[in-house]
C-alpha positions as a Python dict, from the first residue, in 0.01 Angstrom:
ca = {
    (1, 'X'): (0, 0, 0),
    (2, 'X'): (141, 311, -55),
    (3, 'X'): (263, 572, 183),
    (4, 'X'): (1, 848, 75),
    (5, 'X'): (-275, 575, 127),
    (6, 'X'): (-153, 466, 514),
    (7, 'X'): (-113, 842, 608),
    (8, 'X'): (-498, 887, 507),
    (9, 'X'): (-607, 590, 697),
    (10, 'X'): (-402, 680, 958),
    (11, 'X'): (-596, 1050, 989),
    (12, 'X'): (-936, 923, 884),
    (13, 'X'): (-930, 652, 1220),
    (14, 'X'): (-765, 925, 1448),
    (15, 'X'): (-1020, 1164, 1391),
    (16, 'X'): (-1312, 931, 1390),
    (17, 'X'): (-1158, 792, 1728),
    (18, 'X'): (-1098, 1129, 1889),
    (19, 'X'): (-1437, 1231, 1745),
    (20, 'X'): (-1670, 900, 1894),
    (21, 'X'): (-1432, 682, 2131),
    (22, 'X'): (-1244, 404, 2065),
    (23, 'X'): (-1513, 168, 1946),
    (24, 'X'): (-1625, 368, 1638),
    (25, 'X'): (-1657, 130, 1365),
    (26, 'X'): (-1554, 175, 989),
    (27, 'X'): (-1516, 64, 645),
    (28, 'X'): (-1235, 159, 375),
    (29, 'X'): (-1494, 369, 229),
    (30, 'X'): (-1480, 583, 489),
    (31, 'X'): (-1142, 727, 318),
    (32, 'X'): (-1281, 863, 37),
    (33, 'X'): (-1522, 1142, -70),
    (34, 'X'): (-1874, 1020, -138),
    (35, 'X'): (-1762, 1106, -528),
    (36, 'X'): (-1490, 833, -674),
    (37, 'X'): (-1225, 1081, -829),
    (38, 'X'): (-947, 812, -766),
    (39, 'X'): (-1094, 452, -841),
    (40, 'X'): (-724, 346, -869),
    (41, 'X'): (-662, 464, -489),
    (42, 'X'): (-1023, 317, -385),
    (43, 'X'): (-957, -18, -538),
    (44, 'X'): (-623, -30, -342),
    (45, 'X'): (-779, 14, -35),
    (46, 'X'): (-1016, -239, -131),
    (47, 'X'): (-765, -490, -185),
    (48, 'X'): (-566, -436, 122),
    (49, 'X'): (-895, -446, 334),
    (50, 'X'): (-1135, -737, 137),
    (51, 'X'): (-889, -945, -5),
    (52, 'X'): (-571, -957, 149),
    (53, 'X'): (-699, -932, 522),
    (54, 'X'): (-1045, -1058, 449),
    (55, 'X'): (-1202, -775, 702),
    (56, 'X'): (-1558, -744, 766),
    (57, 'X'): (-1737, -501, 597),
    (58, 'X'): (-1678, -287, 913),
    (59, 'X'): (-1411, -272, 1147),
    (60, 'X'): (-1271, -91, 1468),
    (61, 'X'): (-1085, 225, 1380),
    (62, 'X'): (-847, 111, 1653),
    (63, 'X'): (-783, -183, 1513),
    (64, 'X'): (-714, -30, 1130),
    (65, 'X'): (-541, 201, 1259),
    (66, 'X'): (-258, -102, 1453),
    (67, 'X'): (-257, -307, 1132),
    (68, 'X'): (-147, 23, 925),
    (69, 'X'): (87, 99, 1169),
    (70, 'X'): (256, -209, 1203),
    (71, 'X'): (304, -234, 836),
    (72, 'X'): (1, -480, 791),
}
């Protein structure tokens, strides 16, 4: 995944954690605009969260946020 993409999930789960506790719950859509105007970008953090890590549709931001860190 590239750098550009873990910063961004990185931010997205800080805030949402800072914003409604520790338990807030997301999905990789939730690091993107509502429009698409980088399906390349969206279908890598598709990948990295469907197919190689077989999430559920939504996850912990706490726990995102430990897999990107840790290089996951």
């Amino acid at each position: 995944m590239r750098q550009s993409l873990r910063d961004k999930i990185i931010a997205v789960c800080d805030r949402k954690i800072t914003q409604k506790g520790p338990d807030v719950g997301l999905s990789f859509y939730a690091f993107f605009a509502n429009r698409n105007d980088d399906p390349g970008l969206l279908m890598e953090a598709a990948t990295w969260w469907i197919a190689t890590h077989q999430l559920d549709h939504f996850e912990k931001a706490t726990k995102i946020r430990e897999m990107v860190l840790a290089g996951k």
